[in-house]
Backbone as a chain_set.jsonl record, in Angstrom:
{"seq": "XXXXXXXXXXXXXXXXXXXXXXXXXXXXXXXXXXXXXXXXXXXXXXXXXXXXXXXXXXXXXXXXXXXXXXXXXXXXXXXXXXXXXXXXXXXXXXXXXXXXXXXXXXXXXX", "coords": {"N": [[-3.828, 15.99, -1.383], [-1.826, 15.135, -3.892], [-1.346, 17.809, -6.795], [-2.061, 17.523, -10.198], [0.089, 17.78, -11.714], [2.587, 17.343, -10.303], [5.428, 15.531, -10.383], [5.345, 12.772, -8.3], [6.32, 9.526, -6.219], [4.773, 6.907, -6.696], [3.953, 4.036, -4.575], [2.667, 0.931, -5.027], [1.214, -1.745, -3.072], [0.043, -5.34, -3.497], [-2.343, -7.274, -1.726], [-2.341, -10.913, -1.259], [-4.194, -13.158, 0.631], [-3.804, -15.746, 3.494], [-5.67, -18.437, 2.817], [-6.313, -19.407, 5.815], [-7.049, -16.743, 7.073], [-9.085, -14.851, 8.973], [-11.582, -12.578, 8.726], [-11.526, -11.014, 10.656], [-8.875, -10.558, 11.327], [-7.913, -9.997, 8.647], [-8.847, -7.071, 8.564], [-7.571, -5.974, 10.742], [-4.985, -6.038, 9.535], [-5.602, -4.273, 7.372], [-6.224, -2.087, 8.772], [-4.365, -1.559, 10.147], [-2.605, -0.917, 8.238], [-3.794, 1.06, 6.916], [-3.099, 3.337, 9.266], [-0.644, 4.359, 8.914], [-0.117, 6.609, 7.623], [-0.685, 8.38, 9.418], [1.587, 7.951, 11.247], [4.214, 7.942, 9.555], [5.867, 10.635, 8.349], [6.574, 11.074, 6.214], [4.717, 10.113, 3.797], [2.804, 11.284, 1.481], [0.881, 11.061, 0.37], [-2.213, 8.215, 0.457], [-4.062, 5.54, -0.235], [-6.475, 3.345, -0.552], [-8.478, -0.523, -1.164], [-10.506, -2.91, -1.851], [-10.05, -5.714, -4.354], [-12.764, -5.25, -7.063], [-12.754, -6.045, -9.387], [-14.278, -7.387, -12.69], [-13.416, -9.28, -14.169], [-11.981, -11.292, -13.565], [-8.916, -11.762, -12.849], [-7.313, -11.437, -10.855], [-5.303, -13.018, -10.122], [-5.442, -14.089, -6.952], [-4.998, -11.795, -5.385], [-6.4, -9.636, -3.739], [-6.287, -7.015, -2.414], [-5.776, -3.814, -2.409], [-3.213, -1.317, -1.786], [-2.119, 2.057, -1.965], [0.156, 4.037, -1.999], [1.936, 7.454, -1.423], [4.987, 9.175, -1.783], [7.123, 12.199, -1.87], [9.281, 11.8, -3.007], [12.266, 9.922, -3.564], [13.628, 10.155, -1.639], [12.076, 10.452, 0.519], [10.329, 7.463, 0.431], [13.0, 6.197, 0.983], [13.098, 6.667, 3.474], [10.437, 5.909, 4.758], [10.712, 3.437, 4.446], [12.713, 1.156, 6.086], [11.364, 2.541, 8.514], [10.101, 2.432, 11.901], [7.513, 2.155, 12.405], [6.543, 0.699, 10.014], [7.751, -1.072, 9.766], [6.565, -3.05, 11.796], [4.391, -3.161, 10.586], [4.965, -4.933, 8.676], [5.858, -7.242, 10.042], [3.69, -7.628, 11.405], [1.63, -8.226, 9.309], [2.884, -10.451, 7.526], [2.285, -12.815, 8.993], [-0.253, -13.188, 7.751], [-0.463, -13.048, 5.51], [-0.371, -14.471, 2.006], [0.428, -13.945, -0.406], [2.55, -11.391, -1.769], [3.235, -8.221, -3.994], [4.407, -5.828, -5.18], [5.323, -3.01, -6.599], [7.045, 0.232, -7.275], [6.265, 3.117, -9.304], [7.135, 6.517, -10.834], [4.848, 8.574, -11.088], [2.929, 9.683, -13.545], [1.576, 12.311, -16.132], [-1.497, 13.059, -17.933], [-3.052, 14.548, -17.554], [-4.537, 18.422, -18.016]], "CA": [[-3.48, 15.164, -2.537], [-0.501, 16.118, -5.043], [-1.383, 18.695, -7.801], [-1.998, 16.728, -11.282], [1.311, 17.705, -12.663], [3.031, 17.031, -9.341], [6.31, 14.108, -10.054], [5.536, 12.263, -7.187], [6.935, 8.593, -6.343], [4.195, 5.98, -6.438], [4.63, 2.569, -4.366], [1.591, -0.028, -4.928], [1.017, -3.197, -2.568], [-1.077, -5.601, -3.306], [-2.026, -8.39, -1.135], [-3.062, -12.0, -1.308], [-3.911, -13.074, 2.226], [-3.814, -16.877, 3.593], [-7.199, -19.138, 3.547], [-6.923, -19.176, 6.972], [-7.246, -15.562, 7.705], [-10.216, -14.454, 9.357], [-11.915, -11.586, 8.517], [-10.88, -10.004, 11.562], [-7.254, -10.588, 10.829], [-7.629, -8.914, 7.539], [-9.437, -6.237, 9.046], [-6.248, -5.631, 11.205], [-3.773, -5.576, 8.336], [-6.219, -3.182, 7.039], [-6.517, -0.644, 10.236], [-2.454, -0.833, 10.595], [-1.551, -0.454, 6.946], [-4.218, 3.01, 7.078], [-2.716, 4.331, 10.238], [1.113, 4.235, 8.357], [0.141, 8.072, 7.015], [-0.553, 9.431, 10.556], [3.22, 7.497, 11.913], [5.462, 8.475, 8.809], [5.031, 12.125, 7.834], [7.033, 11.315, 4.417], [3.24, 9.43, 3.556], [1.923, 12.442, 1.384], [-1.27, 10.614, -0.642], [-2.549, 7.174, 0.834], [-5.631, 5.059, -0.49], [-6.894, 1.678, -0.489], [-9.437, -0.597, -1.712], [-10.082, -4.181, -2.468], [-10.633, -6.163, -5.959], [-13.768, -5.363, -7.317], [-13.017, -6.603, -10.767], [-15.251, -8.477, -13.076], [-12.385, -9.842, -15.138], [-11.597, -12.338, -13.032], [-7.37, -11.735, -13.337], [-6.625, -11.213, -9.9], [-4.663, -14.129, -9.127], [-5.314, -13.993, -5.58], [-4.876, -10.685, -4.861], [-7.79, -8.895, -3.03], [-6.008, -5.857, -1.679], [-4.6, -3.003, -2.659], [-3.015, -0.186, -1.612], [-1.627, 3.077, -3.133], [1.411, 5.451, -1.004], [2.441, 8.326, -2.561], [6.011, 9.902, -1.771], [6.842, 13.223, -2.743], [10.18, 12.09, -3.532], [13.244, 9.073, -3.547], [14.163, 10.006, -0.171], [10.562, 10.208, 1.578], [10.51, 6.179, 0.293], [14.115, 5.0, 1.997], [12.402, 6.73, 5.232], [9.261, 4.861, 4.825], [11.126, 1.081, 4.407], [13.056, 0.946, 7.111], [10.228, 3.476, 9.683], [9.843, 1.346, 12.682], [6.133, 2.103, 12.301], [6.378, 0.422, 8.803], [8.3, -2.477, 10.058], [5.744, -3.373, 12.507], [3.226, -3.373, 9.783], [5.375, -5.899, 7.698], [5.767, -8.173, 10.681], [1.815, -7.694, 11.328], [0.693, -8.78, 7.486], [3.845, -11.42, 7.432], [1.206, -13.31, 9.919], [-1.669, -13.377, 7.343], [-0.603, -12.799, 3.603], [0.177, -15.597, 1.228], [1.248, -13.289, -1.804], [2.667, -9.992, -2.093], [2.842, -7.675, -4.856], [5.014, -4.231, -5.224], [5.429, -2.155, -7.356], [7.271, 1.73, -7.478], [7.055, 4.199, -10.17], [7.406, 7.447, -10.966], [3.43, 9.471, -11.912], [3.034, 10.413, -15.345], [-0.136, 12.612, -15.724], [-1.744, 13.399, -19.543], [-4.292, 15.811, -17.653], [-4.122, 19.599, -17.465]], "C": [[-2.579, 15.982, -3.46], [-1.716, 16.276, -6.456], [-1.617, 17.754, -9.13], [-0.818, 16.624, -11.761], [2.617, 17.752, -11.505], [4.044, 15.78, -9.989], [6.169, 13.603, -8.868], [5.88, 10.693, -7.165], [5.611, 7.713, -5.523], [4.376, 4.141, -5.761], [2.782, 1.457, -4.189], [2.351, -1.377, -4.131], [0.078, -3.706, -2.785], [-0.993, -7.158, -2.469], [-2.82, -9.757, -1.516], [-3.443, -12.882, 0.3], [-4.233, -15.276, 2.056], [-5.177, -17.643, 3.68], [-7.54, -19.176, 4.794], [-7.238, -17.984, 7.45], [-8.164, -15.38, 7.647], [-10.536, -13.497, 8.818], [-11.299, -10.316, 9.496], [-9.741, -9.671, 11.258], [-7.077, -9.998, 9.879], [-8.043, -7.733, 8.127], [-7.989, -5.174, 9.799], [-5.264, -4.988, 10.384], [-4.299, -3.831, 7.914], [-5.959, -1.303, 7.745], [-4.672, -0.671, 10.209], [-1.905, -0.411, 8.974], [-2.42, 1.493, 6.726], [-3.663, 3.943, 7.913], [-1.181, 4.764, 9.812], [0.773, 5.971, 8.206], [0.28, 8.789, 8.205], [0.928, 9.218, 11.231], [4.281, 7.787, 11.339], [4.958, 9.508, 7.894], [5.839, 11.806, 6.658], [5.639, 10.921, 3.06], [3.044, 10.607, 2.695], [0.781, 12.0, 1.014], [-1.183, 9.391, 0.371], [-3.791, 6.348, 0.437], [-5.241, 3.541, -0.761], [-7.679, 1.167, -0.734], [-9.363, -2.188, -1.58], [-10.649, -4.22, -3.787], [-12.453, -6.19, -5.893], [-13.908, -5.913, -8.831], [-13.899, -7.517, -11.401], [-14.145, -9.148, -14.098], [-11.738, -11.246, -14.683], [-9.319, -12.632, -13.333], [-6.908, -11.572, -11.848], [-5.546, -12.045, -9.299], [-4.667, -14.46, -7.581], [-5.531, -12.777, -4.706], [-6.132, -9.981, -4.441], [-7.834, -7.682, -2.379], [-5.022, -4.909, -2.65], [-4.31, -1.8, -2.414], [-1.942, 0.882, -2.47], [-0.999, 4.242, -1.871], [2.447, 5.823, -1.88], [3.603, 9.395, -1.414], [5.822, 11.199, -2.916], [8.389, 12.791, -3.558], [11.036, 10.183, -3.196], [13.32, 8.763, -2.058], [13.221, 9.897, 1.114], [10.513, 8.061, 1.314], [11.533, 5.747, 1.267], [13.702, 5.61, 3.041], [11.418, 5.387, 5.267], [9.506, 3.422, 5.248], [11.515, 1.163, 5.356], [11.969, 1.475, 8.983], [10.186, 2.07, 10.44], [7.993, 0.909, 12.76], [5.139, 0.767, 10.944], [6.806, -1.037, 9.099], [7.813, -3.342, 11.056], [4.502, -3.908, 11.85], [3.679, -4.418, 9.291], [4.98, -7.223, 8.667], [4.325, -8.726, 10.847], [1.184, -8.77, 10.08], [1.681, -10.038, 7.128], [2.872, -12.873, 7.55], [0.205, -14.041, 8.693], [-1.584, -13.609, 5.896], [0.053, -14.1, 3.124], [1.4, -14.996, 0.001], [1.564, -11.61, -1.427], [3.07, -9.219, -3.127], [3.61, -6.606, -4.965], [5.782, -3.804, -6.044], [5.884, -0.532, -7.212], [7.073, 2.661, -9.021], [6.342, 5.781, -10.036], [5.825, 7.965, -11.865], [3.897, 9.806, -12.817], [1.253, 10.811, -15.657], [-0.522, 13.193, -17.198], [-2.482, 14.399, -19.435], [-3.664, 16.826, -17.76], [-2.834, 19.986, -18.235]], "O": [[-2.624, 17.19, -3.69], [-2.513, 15.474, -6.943], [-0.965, 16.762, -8.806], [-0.467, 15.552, -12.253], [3.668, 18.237, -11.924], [3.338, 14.787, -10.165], [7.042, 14.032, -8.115], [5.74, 10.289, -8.319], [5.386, 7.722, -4.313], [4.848, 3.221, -6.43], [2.025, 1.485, -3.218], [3.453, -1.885, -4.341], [-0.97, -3.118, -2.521], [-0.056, -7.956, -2.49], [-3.915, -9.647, -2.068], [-2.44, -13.092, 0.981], [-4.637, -15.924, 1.09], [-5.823, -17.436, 4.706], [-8.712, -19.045, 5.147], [-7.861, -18.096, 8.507], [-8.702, -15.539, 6.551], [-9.615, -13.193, 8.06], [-10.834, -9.206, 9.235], [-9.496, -8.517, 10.907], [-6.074, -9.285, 9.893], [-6.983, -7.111, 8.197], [-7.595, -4.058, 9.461], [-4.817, -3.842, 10.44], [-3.749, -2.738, 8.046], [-5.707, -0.146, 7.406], [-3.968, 0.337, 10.265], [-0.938, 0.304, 8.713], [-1.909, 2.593, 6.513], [-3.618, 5.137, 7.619], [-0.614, 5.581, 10.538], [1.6, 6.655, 8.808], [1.114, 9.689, 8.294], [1.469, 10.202, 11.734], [5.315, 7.955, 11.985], [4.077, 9.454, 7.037], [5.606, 12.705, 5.85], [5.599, 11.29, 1.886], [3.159, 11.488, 3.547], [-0.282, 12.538, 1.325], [-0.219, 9.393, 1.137], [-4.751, 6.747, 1.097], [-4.23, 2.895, -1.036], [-8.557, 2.028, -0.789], [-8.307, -2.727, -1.247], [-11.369, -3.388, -4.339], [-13.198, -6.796, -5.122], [-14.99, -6.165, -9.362], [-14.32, -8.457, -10.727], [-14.768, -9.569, -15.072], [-11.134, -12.056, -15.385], [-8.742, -13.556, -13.905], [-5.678, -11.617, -11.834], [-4.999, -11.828, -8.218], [-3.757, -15.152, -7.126], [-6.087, -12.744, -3.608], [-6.93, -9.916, -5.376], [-8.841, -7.192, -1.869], [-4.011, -5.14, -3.313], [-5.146, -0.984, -2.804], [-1.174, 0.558, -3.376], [-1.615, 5.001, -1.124], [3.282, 5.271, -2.597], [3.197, 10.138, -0.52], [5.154, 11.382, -3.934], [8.669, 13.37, -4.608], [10.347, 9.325, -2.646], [13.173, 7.711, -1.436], [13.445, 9.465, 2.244], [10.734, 7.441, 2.354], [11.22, 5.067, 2.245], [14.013, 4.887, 3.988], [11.631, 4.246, 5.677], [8.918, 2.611, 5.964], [10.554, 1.327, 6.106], [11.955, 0.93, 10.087], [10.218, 0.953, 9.924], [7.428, -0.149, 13.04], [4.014, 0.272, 10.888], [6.202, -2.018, 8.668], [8.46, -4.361, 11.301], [3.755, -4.781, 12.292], [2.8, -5.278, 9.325], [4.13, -8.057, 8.354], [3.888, -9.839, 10.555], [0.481, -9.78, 10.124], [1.16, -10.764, 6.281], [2.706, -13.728, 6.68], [-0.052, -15.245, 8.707], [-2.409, -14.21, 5.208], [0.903, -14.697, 3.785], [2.537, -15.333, -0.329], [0.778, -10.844, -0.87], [3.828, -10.089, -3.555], [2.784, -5.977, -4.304], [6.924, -4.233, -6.204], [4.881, 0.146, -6.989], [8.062, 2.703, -9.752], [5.361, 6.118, -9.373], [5.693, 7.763, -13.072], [5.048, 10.189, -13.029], [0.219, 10.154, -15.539], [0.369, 13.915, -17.645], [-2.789, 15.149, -20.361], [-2.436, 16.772, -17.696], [-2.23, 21.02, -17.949]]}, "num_chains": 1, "name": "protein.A"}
C-alpha cells in the first residue's frame, strides 16, 4: 500500500448492476474486477467493498471499487490493458449504472 504522503492517482468505480443479475453474475464481475491487480502490474493499491450505508443515498449503486496508480501514465496503461477491456465487456453484461471518478490523494495525516 502507498506511504501516507505518497501522490498517488486514485480511480473509483462504482457499480449499479441490472435486476436481473444473479448473484452469481455479480459474483463474477466481482472475481474479474479483483484479479485486474495480478494482469496489470501498473495496479499498485486495489480494494473493494459493497454499500453498507445506513443513509440510504446510494442511488443504486451497491459496488465499489478503489485502484490506485502510482502515476498519469500507470492509468492510460490500465484503460486500454486487454485484461481491463475484457473486464468492461464482462460487467457491460450485468451493470445498469456506472460511476467514475479519478483524483489525485490528498493526505492531512503524518
Amino acid at each position: 500500500m502507498p506511504s501516507q504522503n505518497a501522490r498517488v492517482l486514485r480511480h473509483i468505480v462504482l457499480f449499479a448492476f441490472k435486476p436481473e443479475a444473479t448473484p452469481p453474475e455479480i459474483a463474477s464481475v466481482e472475481a474479474a474486477f479483483a484479479a485486474l491487480p495480478g494482469q496489470i502490474p501498473e495496479i499498485i493499491d486495489f480494494e473493494w467493498g459493497t454499500d453498507v450505508s445506513i443513509e440510504g443515498r446510494a442511488q443504486g449503486f451497491t459496488h465499489c471499487f478503489l485502484v490506485t496508480f502510482a502515476d498519469e501514465a500507470g492509468r492510460e496503461a490500465y484503460l486500454p490493458h486487454p485484461a481491463h477491456q475484457a473486464f468492461v465487456a464482462l460487467v457491460g453484461q450485468h451493470r445498469e449504472k456506472v460511476l467514475v471518478i479519478d483524483y489525485w490523494a490528498r493526505s492531512t495525516a503524518g
